[in-house]
C-alpha positions as CSV (number, residue, x, y, z in Angstrom):
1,X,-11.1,8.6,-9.2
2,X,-7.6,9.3,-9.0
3,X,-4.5,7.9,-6.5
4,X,-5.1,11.1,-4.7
5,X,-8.5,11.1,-4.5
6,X,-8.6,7.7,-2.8
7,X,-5.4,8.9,-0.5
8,X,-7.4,12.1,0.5
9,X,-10.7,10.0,1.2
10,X,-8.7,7.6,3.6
11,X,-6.8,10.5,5.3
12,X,-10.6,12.5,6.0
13,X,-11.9,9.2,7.2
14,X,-8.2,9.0,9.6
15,X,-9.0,12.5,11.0
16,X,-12.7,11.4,11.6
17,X,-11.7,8.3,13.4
18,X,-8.5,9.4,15.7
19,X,-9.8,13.3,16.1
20,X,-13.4,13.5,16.1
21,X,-13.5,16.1,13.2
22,X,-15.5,15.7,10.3
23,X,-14.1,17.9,7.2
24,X,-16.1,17.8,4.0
25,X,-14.1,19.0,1.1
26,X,-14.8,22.7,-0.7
27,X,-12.3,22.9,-3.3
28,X,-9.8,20.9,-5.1
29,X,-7.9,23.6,-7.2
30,X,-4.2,22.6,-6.0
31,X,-4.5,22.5,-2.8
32,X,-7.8,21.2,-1.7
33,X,-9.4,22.6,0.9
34,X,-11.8,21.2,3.7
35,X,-13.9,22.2,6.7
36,X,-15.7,20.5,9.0
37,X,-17.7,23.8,9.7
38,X,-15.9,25.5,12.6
39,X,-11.8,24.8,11.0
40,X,-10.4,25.0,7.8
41,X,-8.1,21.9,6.6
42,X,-5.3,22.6,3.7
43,X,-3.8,19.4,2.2
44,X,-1.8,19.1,-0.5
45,X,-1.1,15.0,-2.2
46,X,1.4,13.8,-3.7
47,X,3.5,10.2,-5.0
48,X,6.2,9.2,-3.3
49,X,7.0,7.5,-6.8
50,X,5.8,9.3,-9.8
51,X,5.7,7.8,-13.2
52,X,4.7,8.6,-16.6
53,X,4.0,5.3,-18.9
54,X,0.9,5.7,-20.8
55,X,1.0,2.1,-21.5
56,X,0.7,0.7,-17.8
57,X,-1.6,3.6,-17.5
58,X,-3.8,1.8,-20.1
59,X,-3.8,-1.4,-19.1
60,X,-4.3,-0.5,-15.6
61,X,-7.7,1.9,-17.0
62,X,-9.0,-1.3,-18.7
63,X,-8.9,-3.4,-15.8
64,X,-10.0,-0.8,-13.4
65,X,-13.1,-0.9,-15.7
66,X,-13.7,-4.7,-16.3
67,X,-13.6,-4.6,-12.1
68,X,-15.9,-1.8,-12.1
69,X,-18.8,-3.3,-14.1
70,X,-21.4,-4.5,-12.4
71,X,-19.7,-3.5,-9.3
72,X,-22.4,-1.8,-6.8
73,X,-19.7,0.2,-4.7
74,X,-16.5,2.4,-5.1
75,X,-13.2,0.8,-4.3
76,X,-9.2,1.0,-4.3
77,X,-7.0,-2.0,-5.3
78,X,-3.7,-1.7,-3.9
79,X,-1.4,-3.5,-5.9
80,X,1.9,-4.8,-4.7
81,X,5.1,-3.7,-5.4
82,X,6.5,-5.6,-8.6
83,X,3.5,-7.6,-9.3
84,X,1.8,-7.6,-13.1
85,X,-1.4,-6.7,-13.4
86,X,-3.3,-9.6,-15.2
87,X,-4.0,-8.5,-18.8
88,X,-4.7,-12.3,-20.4
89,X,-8.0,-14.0,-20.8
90,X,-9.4,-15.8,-18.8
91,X,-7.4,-14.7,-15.8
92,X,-8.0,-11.2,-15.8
93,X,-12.1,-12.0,-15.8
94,X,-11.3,-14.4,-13.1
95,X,-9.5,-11.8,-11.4
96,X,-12.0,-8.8,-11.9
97,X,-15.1,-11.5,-11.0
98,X,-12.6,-12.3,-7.3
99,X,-12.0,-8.6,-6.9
100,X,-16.2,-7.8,-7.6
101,X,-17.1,-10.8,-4.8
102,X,-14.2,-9.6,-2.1
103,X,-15.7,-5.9,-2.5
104,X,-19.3,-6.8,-1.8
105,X,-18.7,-7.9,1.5
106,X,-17.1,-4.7,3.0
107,X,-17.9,-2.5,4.4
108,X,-17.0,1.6,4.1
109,X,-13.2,1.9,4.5
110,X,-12.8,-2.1,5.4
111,X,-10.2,-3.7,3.5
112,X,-9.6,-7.5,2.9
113,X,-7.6,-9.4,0.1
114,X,-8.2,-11.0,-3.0
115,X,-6.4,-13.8,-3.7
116,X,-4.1,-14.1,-6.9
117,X,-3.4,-18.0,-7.3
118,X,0.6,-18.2,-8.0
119,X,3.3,-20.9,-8.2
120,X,6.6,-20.5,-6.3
121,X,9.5,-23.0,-7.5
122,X,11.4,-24.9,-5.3
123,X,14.9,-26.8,-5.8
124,X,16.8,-29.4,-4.3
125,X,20.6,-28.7,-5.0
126,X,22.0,-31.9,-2.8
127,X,21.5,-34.0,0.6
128,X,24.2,-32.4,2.6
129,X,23.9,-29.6,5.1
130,X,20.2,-28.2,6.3
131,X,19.9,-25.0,4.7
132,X,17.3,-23.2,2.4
133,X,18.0,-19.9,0.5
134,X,15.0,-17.8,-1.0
135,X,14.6,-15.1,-3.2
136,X,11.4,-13.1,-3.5
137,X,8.4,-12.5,-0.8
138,X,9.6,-15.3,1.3
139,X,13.3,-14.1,1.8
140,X,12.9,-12.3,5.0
141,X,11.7,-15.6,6.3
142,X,14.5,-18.2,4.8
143,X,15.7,-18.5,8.5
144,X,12.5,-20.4,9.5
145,X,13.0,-23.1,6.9
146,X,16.8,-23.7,7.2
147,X,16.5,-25.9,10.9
148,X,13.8,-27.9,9.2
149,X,14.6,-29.6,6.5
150,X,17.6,-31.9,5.1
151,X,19.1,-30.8,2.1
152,X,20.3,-28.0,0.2
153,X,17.6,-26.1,-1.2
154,X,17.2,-22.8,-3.7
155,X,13.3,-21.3,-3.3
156,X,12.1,-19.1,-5.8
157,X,9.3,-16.6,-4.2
158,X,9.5,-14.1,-6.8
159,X,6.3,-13.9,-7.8
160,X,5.1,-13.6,-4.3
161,X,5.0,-9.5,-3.8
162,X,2.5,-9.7,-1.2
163,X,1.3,-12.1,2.1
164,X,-2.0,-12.3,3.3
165,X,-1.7,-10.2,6.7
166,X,-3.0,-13.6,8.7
167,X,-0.1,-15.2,10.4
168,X,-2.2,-17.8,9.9
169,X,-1.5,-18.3,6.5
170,X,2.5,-17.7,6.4
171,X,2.7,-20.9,9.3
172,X,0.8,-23.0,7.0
173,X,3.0,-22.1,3.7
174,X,5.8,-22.7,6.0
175,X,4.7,-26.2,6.5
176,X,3.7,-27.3,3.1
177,X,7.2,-26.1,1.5
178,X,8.6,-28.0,4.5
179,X,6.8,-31.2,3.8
180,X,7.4,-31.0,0.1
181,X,10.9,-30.5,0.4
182,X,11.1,-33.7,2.2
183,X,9.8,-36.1,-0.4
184,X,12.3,-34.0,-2.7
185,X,15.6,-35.9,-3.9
186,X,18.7,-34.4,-5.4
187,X,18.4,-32.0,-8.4
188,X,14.2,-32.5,-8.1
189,X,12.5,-29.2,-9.0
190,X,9.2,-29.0,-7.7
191,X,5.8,-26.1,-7.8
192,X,4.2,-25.4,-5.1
193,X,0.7,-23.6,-5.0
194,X,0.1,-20.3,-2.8
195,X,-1.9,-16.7,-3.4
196,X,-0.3,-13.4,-3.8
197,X,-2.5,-11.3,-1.6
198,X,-4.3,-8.0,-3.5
199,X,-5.7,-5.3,-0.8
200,X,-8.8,-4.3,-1.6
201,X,-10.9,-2.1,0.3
202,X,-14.3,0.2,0.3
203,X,-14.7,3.3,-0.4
204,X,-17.6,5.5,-0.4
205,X,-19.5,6.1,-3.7
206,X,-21.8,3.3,-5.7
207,X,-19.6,2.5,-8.5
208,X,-15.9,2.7,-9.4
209,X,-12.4,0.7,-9.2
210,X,-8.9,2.9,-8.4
211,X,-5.9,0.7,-8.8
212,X,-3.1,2.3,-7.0
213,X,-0.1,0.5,-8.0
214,X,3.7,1.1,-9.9
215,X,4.8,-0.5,-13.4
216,X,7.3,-3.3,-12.5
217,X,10.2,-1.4,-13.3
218,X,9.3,1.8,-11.3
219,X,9.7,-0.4,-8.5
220,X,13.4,-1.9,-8.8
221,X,15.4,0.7,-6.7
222,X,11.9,2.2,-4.7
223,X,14.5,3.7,-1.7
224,X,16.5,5.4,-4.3
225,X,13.3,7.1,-5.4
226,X,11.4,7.5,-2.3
227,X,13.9,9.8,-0.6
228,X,14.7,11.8,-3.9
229,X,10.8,12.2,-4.4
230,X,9.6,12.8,-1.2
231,X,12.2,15.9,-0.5
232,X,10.6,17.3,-3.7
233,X,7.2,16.9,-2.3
234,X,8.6,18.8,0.7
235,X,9.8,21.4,-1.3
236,X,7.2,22.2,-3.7
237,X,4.1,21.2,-1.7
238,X,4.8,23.0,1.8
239,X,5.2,26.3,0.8
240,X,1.9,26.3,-0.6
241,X,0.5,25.1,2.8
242,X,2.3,27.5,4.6
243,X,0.2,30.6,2.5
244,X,-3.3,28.4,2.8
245,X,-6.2,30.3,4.8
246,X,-6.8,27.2,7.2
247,X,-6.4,26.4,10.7
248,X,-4.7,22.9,10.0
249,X,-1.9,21.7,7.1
250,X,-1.3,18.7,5.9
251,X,1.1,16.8,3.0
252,X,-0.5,13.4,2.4
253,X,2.1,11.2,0.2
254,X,1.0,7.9,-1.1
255,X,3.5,4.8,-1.1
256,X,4.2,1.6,-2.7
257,X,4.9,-0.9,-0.1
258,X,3.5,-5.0,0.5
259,X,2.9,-3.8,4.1
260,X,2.6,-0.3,6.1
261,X,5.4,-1.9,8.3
262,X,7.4,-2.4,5.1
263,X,7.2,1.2,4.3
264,X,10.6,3.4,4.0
265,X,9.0,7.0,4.0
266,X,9.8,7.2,7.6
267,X,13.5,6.4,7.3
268,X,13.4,9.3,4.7
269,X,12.0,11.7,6.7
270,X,14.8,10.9,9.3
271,X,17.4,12.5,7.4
272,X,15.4,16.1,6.1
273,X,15.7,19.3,7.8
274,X,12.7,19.7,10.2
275,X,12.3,23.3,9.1
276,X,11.2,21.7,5.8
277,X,7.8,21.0,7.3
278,X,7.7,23.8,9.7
279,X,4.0,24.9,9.7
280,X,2.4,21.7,8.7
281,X,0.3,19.8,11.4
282,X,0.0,16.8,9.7
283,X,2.7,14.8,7.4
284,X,1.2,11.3,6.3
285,X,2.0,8.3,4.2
286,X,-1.1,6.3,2.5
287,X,-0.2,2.6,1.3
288,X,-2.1,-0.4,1.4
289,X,-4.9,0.7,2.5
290,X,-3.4,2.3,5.6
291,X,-2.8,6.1,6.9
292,X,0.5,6.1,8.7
293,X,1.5,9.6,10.7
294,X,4.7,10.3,9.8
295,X,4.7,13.4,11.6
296,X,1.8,14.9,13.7
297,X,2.0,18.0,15.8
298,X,0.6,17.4,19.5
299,X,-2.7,16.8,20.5
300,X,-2.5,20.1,22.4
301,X,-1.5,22.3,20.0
302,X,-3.8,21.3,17.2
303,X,-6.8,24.3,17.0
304,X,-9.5,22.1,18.2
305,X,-7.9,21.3,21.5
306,X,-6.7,24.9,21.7
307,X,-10.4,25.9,21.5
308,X,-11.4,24.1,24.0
309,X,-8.7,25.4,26.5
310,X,-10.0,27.8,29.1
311,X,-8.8,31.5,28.7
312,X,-5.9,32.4,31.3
């Protein structure tokens, strides 16, 4: 099961939740088509990041299979943006085994996290001042440590890519760095312990593992690449959609992103002519487990609700 084939499952399953319809796909020969027996549904899928690198592609093929055996169920592993995926013995059994035992417990479409046990490094430069710079996952939350501790501090978070979603869990990482970096002295480098949190999630089907995920490198200047990539996708895919036989479009692109509210597609599609996706109902981004509308027409003008309107 490819990228797109998970993306395209989620999306159906968005559609059945929020609209009530049902489509089944027909045919997947470009673009796939769908019906739910009274409409026809065009969509075309595409990568927000493309790459070619047949050796990622092969180590992520042999761990998508060491997950997948024994595993009584179909899933997608969304990996976070710059992380590894575990290729060493025994952590990637460990892994695989943690992924397996997360899975079994959801069900269709649910998502949880599987946690990848990590080490983030933490500094003391001096006494003086209260301050606490990070770099990694935890910089867009240095301001919370700087009131609370004494001390010059450097925290290195770069092999954090991903939080657990529970708030939970980022108050009481909050409070350990805090309390080790108060038994710290000067020049004292110390590790502290935390998960980097892997979505996985159910899909149908008895047996399979899709890891949907970027080689490191792909992911060092993602913007850049988004917005050049995703007015391509416009280009190339929406035309097709436009000559479809169906009563509803839609481009599904999937992203790379630690959280759906991280996500940079819809800053993108800010700054693109709106006639670029004239006659498509639905534009949507598919990351982390998550369908996001980036652009939907109105309720009212979709053909279900228009065939339910009374004649004039």
């Amino acid at each position: 099961m490819s990228e797109s084939d998970a993306a395209l499952e989620l999306f159906l399953h968005w559609l059945r939740e929020g609209h009530g319809r049902g489509f089944a796909v027909k045919a997947s020969d470009g673009v796939v088509t769908a019906s739910d027996g009274e409409f026809t549904l065009a969509v075309s899928v595409g990568s927000l990041v493309p790459v070619e690198d047949e050796r990622w592609d092969a180590a992520r093929e042999r761990l998508e299979s060491q997950i997948a055996d024994g595993l009584p169920a179909r899933i997608a592993l969304w990996l976070p943006p710059g992380a590894a995926l575990p290729s060493e013995e025994p952590a990637a059994s460990e892994f695989a085994e943690a992924v397996r035992q997360a899975a079994v417990k959801l069900g269709p479409q649910e998502r949880a996290h599987v946690p990848l046990p990590i080490r983030i490094g933490l500094r003391k430069s001096n006494s003086e001042g209260s301050v606490m710079t990070a770099t990694g996952g935890l910089n867009p939350h240095w301001a919370t440590f700087t009131s609370r501790v004494q001390g010059t501090f450097d925290l290195d978070s770069r092999v954090l890519h991903r939080l657990p979603e529970s708030s939970e869990h980022l108050e009481q990482l909050i409070e350990q760095i805090v309390a080790v970096a108060a038994e710290m002295s000067d020049g004292e480098v110390r590790e502290i312990e935390t998960i980097d949190a892997w979505t996985v999630q159910r899909l149908s089907g008895d047996n399979g593992c899709t890891i949907v995920g970027l080689p490191r490198e792909a992911t060092d200047d993602i913007g850049l690449a988004v917005r050049r990539n995703f007015r391509r996708l416009l280009r190339d895919a929406v035309p097709a959609l436009r000559e479809a036989e169906a009563d509803v479009r839609a481009l599904l692109v999937t992203g790379y992103y630690p959280r759906i509210e991280m996500e940079g597609a819809t800053t993108a599609m800010r700054g693109y002519d709106p006639t670029s996706y004239s006659g498509v109902d639905f534009v949507c981004l598919v990351a982390d487990g998550v369908v996001k509308p980036l652009m939907q027409a109105p309720e009212s003008l979709l053909p279900w609700a228009k065939a339910a309107q009374p004649e004039a």
